[in-house]
N, C-alpha and C positions, 0 to 999 in steps of 0.2 A: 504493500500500500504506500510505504513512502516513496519509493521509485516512480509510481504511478501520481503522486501529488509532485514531487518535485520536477517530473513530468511538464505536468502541468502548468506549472509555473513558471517554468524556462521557457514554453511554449506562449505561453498568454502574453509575456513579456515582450517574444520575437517579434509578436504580431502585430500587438499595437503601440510599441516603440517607433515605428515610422512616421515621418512628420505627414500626415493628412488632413483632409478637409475634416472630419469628425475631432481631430485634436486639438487643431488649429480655433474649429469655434467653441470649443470647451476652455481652452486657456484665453481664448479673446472675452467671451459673456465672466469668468472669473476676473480681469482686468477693467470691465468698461463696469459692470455692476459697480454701485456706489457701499454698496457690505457682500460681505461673500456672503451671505444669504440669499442675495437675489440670484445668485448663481445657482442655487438648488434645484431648481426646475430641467437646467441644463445637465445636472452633474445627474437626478435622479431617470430624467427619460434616457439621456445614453447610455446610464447600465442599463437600466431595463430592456434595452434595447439589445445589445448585448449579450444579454442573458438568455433573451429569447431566438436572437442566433446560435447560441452556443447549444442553448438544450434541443432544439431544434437540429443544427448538425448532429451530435450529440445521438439522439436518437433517428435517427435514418429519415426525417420527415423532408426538410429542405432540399434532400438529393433530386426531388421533382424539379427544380429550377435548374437544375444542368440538363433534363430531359425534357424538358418545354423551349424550345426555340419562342416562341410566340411569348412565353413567358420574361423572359430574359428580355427582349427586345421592348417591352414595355417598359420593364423596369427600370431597364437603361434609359427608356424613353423620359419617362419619369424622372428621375437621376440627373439627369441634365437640366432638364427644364429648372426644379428645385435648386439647384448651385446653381445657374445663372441669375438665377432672382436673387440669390440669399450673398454670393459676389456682390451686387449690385446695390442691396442694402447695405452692407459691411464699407463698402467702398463709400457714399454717399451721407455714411455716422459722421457728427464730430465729438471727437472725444476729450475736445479741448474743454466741452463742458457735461464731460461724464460725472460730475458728482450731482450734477442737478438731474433731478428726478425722470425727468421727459427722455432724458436721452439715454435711458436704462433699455434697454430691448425687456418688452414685457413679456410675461408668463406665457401667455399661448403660441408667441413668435417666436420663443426658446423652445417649446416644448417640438412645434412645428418643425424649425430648421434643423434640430438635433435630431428627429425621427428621418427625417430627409436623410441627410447626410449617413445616417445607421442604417434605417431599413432601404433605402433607393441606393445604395452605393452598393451596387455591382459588385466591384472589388473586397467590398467586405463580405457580403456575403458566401463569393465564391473560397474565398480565404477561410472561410470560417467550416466549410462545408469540407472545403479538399485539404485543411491541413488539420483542424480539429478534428471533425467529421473522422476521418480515415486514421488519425491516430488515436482516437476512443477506441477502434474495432479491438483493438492490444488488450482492451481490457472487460473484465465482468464483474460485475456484482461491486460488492465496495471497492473494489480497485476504481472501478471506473464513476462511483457516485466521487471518491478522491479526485483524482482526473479532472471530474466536470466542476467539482467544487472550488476547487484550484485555478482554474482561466476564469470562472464569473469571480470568485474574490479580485483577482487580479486586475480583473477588469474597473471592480469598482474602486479600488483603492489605486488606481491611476487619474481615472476622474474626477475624484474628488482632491488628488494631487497636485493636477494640472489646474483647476479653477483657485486653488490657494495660491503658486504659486504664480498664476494671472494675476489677484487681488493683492498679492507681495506689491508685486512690479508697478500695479493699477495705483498705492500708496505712496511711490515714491515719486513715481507722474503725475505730478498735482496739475503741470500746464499743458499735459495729453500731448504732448510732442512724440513720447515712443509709441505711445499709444494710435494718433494717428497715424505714425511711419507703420505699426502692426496691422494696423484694419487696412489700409492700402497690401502690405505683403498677403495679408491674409486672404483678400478679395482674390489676388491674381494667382494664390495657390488654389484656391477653391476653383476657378474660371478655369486654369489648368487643367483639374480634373476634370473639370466636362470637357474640355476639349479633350481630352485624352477619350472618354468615354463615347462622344460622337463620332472619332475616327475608328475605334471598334466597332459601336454599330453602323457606320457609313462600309465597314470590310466582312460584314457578314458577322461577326461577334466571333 
């Protein structure tokens, strides 16, 4: 069992250590929020979000999404459309007056753009399916509830790691100088992604 947790955790780690659209607006909504409270809305749908990919690969359910062409193509569809709007808002913040209230991104537009980024992001998905997904099969019974237990903690205690140290950074930026240099970098890595994600689906996926 502990092989199979440590597993786990080396695993969960690989995954979502890469700089992404989902990480990027998890450490931006912890920096532009005026308390790291307001960031909770972002920090609790992206695990949950998460969580439900993981137990979902996990349990052989998701593997339909590599066998639906039609499915995929949606989603990607979807995927795109979502990061170009949420680029677009990110780009168009000022953060120069992120401590006043209005320019907080509120609760359902967090909840929104993080479910985007999670459940519409292609690459996470397939990631989650073809490298969690298929290294669960390794295991049974409590190995494998360790295993699964191990990538969703992992998962959330990254989340909620990256919106403290957003809301760090957010305090020492009183005149949103890095702040607006981050929502600019941020916009153009999220835009990235869909364009990555259009020229897959423009090549057959």
């Amino acid at each position: 069992m502990t092989a199979a947790l440590l597993h786990g955790i080396i695993l969960a780690f690989g995954l979502i250590l890469p700089l992404g659209a989902q990480n990027v607006f998890v450490f931006n909504q912890g920096a532009s929020q005026p308390k790291l409270r307001g960031a909770i809305p972002v920090i609790i749908t992206a695990g949950l979000c998460d969580t439900l990919l993981i137990l979902l690969a996990v349990l052989g359910v998701s593997v339909i999404v590599l066998t639906m062409p039609i499915l995929q193509t949606v989603i990607f569809s979807l995927g795109i459309i979502f990061l170009l709007y949420m680029g677009w808002s990110i780009w168009k913040s000022d953060p120069a007056s992120f401590s006043q209230k209005e320019a907080a991104m509120s609760m359902q537009k967090q909840v929104l753009f993080a479910m985007s980024v999670s459940l519409l992001n292609p690459h996470a998905i397939i990631d989650t399916i073809g490298v969690i997904g298929t290294s669960s099969l390794s295991y049974e019974g409590l190995e494998k509830v360790a295993f699964t237990t191990a990538c969703i903690v992992i998962s959330w205690m990254w989340f909620i790691g990256l919106a403290v140290v957003g809301r760090t950074v957010g305090n020492f930026d009183t005149k949103g100088v890095f702040l607006n240099a981050l929502n600019k970098i941020s916009a153009v890595i999220i835009w990235g992604v869909a364009l990555y994600l259009a020229i897959q689906l423009y090549n057959g996926i």
